[in-house]
Every structure is written in structure tokens, then in C-alpha cells.
PASEBA-1860 file (N, C-alpha, C; in nm, 3 decimals):
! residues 166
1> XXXXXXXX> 0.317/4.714/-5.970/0.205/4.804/-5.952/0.260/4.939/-5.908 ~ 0.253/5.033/-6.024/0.309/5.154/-5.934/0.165/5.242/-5.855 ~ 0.251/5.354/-5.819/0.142/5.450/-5.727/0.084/5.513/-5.820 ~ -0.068/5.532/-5.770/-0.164/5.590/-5.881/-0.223/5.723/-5.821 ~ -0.195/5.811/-5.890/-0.236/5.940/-5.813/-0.398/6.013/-5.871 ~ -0.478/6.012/-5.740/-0.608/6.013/-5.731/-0.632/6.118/-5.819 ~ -0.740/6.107/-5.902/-0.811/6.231/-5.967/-0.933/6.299/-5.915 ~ -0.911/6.412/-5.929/-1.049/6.480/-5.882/-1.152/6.468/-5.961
9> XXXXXXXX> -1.254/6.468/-5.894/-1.343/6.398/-5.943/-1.469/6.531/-5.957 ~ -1.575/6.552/-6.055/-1.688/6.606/-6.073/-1.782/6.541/-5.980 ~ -1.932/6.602/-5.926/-1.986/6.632/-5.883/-2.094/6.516/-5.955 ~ -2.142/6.386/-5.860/-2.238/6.273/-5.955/-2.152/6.176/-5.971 ~ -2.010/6.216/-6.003/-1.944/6.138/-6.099/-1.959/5.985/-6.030 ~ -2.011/5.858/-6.146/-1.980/5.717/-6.051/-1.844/5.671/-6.071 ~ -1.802/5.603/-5.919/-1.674/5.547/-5.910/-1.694/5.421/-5.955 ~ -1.627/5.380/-6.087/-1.638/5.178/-6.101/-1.540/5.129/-6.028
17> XXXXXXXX> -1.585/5.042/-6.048/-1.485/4.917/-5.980/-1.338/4.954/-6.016 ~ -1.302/4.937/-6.121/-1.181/4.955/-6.170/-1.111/5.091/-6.138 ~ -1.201/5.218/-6.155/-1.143/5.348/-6.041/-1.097/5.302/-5.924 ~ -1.185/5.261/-5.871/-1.169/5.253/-5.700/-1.027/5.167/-5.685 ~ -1.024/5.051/-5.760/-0.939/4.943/-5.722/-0.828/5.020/-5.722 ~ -0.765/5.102/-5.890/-0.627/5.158/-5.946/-0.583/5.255/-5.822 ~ -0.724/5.365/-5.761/-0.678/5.442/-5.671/-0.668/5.426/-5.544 ~ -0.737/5.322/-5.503/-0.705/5.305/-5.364/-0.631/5.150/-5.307
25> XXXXXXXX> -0.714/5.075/-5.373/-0.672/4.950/-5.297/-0.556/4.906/-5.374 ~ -0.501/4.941/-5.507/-0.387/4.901/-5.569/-0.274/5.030/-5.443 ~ -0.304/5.134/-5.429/-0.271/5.271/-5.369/-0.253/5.186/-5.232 ~ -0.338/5.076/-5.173/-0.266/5.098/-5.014/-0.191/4.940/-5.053 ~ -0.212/4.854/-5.124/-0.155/4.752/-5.124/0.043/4.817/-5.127 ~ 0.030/4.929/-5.232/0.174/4.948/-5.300/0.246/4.998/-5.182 ~ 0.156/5.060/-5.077/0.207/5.135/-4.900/0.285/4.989/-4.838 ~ 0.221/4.899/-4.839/0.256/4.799/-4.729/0.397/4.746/-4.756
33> XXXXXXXX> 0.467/4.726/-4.618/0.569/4.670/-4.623/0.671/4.598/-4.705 ~ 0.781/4.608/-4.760/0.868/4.544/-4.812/0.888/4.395/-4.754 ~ 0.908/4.480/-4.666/1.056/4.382/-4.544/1.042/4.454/-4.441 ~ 1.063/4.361/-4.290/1.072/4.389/-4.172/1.153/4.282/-4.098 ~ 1.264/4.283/-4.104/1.326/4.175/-4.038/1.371/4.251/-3.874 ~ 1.378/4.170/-3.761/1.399/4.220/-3.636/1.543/4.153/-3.597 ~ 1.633/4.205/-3.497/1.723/4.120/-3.454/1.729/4.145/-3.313 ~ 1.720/4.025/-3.212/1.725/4.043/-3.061/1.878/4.018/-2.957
41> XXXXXXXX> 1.971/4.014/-3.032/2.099/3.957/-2.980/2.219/4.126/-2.997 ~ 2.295/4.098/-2.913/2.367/4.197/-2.899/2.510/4.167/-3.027 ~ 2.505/4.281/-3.127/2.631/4.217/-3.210/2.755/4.320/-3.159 ~ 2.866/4.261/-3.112/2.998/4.290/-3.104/3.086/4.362/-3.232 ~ 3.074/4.434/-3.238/3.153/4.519/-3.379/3.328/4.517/-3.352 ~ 3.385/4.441/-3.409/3.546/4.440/-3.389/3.611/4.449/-3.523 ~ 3.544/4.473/-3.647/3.583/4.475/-3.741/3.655/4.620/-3.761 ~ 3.760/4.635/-3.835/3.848/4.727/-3.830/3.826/4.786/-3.960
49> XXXXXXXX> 3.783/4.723/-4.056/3.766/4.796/-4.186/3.611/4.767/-4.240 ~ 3.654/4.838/-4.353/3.486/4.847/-4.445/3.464/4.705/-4.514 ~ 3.582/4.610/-4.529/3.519/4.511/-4.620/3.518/4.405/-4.470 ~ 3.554/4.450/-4.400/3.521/4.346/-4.290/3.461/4.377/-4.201 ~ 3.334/4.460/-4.228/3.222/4.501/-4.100/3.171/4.409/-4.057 ~ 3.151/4.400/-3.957/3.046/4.286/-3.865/2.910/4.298/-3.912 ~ 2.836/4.182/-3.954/2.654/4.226/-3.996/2.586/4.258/-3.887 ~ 2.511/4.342/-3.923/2.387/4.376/-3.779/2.255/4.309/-3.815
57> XXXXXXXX> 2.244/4.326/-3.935/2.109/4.284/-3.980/2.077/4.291/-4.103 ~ 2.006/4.152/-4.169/2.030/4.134/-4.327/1.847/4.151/-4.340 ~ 1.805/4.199/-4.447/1.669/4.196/-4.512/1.630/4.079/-4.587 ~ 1.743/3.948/-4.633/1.735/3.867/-4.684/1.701/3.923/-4.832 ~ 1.723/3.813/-4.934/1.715/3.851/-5.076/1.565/3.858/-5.102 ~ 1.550/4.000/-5.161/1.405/4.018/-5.216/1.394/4.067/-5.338 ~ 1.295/4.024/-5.430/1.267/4.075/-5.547/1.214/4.245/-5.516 ~ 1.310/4.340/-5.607/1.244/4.437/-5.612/1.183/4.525/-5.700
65> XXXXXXXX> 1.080/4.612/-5.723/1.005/4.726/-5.815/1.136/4.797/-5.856 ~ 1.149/4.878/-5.967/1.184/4.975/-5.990/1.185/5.133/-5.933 ~ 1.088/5.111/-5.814/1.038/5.250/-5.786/1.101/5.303/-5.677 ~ 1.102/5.428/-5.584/1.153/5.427/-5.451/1.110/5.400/-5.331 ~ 1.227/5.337/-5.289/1.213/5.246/-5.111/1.310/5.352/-5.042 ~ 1.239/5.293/-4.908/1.273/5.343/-4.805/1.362/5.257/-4.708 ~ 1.510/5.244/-4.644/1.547/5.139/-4.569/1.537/5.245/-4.424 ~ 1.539/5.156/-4.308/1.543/5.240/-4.200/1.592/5.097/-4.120
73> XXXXXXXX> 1.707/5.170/-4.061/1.711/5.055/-3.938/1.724/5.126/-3.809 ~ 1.716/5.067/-3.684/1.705/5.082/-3.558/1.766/4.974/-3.450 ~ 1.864/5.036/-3.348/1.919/4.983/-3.279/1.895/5.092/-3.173 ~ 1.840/5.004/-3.068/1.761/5.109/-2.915/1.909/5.104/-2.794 ~ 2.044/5.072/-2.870/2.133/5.136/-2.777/2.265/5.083/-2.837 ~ 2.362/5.166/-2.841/2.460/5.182/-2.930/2.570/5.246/-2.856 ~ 2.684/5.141/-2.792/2.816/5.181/-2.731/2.912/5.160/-2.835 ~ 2.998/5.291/-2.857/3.078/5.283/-2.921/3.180/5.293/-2.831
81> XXXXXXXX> 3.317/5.288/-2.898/3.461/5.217/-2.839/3.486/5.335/-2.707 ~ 3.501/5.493/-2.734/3.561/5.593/-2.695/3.624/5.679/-2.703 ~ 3.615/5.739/-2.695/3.616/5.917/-2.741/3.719/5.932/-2.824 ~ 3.666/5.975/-2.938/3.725/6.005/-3.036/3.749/5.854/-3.154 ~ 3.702/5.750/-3.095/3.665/5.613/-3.189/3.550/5.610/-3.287 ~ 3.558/5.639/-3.410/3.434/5.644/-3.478/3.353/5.507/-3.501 ~ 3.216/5.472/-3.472/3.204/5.365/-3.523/3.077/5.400/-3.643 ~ 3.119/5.350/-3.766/3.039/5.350/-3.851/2.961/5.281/-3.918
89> XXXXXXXX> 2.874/5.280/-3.904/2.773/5.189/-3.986/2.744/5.181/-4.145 ~ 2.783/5.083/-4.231/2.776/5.103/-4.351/2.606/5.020/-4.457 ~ 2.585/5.082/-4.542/2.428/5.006/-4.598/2.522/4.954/-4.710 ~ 2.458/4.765/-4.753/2.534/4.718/-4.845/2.399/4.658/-4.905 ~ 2.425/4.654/-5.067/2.305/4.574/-5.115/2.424/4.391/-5.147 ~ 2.389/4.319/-5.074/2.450/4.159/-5.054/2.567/4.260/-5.017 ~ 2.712/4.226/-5.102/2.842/4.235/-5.039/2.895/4.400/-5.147 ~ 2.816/4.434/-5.187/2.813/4.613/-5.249/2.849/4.721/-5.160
97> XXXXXXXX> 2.885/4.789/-5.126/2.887/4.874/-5.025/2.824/5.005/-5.111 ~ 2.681/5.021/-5.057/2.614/5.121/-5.109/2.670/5.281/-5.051 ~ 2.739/5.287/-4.905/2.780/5.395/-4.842/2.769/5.367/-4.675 ~ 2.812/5.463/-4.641/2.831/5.500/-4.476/2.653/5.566/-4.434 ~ 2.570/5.503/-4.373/2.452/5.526/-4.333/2.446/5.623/-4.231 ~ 2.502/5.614/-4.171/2.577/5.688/-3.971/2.700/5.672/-3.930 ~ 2.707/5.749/-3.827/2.824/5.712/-3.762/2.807/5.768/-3.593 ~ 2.900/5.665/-3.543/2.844/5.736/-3.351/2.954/5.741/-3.275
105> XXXXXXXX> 2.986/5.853/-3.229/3.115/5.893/-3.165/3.077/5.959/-3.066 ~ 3.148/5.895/-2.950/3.135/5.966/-2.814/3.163/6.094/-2.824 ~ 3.052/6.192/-2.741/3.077/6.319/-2.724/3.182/6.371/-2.606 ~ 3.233/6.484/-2.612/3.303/6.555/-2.491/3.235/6.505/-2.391 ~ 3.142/6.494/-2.397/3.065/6.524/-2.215/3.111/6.335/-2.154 ~ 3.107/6.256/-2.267/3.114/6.093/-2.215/3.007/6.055/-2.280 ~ 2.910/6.064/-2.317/2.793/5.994/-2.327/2.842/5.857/-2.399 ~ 2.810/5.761/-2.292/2.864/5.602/-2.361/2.778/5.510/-2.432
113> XXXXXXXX> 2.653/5.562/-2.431/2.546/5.504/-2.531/2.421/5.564/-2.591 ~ 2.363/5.498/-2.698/2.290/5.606/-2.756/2.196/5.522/-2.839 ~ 2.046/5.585/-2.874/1.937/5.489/-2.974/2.008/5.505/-3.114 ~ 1.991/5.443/-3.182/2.051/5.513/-3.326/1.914/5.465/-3.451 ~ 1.890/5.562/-3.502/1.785/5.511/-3.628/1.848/5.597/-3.760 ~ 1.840/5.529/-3.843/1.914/5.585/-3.996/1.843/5.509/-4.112 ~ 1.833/5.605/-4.186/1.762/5.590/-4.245/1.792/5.665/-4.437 ~ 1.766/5.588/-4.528/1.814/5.615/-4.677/1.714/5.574/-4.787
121> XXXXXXXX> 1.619/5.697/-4.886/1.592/5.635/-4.984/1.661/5.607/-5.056 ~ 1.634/5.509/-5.184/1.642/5.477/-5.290/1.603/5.427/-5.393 ~ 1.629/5.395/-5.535/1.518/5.320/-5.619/1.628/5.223/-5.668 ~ 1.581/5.054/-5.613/1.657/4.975/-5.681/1.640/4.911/-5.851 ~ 1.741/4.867/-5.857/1.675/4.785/-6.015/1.560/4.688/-5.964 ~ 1.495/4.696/-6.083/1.384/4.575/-6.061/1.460/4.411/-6.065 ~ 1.501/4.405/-5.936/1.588/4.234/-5.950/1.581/4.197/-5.814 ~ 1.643/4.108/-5.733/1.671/4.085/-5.645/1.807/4.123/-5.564
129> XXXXXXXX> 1.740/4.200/-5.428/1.874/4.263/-5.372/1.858/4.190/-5.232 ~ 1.959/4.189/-5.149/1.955/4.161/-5.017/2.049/4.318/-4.953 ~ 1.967/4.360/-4.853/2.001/4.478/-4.787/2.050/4.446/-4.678 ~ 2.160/4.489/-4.648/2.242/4.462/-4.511/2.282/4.558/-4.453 ~ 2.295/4.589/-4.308/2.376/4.662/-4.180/2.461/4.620/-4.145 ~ 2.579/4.681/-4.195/2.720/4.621/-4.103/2.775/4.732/-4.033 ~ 2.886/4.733/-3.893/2.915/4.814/-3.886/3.075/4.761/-3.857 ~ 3.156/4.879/-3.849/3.316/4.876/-3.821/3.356/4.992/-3.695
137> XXXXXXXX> 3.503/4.986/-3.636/3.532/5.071/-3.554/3.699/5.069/-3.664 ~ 3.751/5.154/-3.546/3.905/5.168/-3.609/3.970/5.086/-3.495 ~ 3.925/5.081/-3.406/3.995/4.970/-3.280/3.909/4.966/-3.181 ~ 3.915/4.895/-3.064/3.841/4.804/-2.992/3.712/4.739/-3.037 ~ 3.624/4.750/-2.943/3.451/4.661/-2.939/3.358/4.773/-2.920 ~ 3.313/4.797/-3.010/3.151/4.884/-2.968/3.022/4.730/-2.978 ~ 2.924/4.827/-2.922/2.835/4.700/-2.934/2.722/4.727/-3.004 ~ 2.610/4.721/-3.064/2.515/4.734/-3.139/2.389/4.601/-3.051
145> XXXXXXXX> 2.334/4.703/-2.984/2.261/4.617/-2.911/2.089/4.592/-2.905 ~ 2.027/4.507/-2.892/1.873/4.495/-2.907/1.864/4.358/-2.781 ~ 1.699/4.337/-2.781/1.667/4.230/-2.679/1.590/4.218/-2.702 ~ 1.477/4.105/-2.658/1.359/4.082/-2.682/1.236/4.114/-2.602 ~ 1.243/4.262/-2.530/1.143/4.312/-2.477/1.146/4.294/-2.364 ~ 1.036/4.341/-2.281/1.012/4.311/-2.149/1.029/4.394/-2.089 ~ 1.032/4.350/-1.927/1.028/4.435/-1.800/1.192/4.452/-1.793 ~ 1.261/4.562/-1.806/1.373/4.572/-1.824/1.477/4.538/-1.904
153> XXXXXXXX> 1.421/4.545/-2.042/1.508/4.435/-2.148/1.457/4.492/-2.280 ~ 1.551/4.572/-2.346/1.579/4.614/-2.455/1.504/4.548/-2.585 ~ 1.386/4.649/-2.639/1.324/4.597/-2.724/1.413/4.584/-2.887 ~ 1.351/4.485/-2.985/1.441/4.432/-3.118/1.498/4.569/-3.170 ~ 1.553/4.569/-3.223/1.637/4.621/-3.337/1.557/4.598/-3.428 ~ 1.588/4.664/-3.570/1.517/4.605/-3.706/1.576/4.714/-3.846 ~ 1.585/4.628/-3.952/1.522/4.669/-4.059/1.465/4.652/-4.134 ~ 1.389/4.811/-4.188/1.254/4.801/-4.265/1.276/4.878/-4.359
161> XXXXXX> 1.215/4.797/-4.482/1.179/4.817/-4.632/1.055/4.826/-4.685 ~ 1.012/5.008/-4.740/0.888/4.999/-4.755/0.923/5.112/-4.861 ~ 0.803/5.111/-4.963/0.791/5.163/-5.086/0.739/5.288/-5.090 ~ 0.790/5.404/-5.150/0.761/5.525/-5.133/0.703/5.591/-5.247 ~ 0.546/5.633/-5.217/0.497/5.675/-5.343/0.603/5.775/-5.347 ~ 0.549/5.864/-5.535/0.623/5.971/-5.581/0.496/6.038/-5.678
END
């Protein structure tokens, strides 16, 4: 179902059924969510290279449209190794390496942790992809961290897949 872009309409004009449906309710069905997967556990990043990033978080395999999506992920606190240690986060469709999404490197001042949200359109083939977050350092442990809410306790992580009219 792609996005249907509303027509203006004359003055009287009746809306049928079949208007209404193409422009709106086909129009908010095509808005809603892909994918929303959450993760509540803290992942340890010790991987040293790109084909051996640690996963942060998989979307699981989904059939997809031809059209453009939106991925966005979120991690509400993000220690990397130390100053001057890059840690990078890479977007993979299954074991593909689509590219480098971010990257988080301690500043001069120290700052030892940080929210991180990143975010990439694209338009996949119409097939089944699984979208993944991995990330790598060049040496030690950064951490990529989430929790499950609460009174002092780090709300999920996540990523989300959602379809972008055009």
C-alpha cells in the first residue's frame, strides 16, 4: 500500500467510501509502525573490529515495502572506552554492513557518558531484511546501556522502523 497524496477537493464535492479509505485510512495505516523492538540489559562492547561488533539490538527478520523507512535507535547512556577511543556504532541489514550510523568519543573536558539516538533513512528491496545495531571500540569496554525503568533505573533502549511517506 503506498502513500496516497490527498486531492483538493471542489466545493459539494461527495467523499465515497473508496476516496476516504485510499486517502486517509490506507494514509494512516501506511504511518504505523514497522518495528519496535526494546532492549533492557547493559551490552559490553569489546569487539575490536567491524566484522566482530557486539549486537545491541536486532529488529528481527521482516518483510519489507519497497518504499522509504526510517531506522532510529536509542541508547539513554553510552560510556565509551577514553579519550581519544572511538566507539562506533555500525547499521547492518542481517550480517551486511550497511555503514557507520555514529560514533562517541570522549570530549577534552571528560565527559564519560552520553544519550545517543541515530538515526538513517532508506528504501529497502521489497524482501525480508533483519536490521541490526552493533557496535565496536579499537580497545578496551565501552558500554551501551538501557534498563527497565523506574525510580532510578534507566529506561529501554530501542529500535524503530517506520515508513516514510514521499
Amino acid at each position: 500500500m503506498p502513500w496516497t497524496t490527498a486531492t483538493t477537493r471542489a466545493t459539494n464535492y461527495n467523499v465515497t467510501a473508496a476516496v476516504w479509505n485510499a486517502e486517509h485510512v490506507d494514509n494512516m495505516n501506511f504511518l504505523k509502525e514497522v518495528n519496535y523492538t526494546e532492549y533492557t540489559a547493559t551490552v559490553s562492547v569489546t569487539a575490536t573490529t567491524e566484522g566482530t561488533a557486539n549486537q545491541i539490538v536486532s529488529s528481527g527478520a521482516i518483510t519489507y515495502e519497497a518504499v522509504p523507512h526510517m531506522i532510529e535507535f536509542f541508547s539513554p547512556r553510552v560510556t565509551p572506552v577514553a579519550s581519544g577511543v572511538v566507539l562506533r556504532f555500525v547499521l547492518e541489514d542481517s550480517t551486511t554492513v550497511i555503514g557507520h550510523i555514529g560514533r562517541v568519543e570522549l570530549n577534552a573536558t571528560g565527559t564519560s557518558a552520553v544519550p545517543v539516538f541515530l538515526a538513517r533513512r532508506l528504501t529497502p528491496t521489497a524482501a525480508s531484511h533483519t536490521y541490526n545495531v552493533r557496535a565496536y571500540t579499537a580497545s578496551g569496554t565501552a558500554s551501551v546501556e538501557a534498563g527497565a525503568g523506574g525510580a532510578g533505573i534507566l529506561l529501554p533502549g530501542f529500535i524503530r522502523i517506520f515508513r516514510v511517506p514521499t
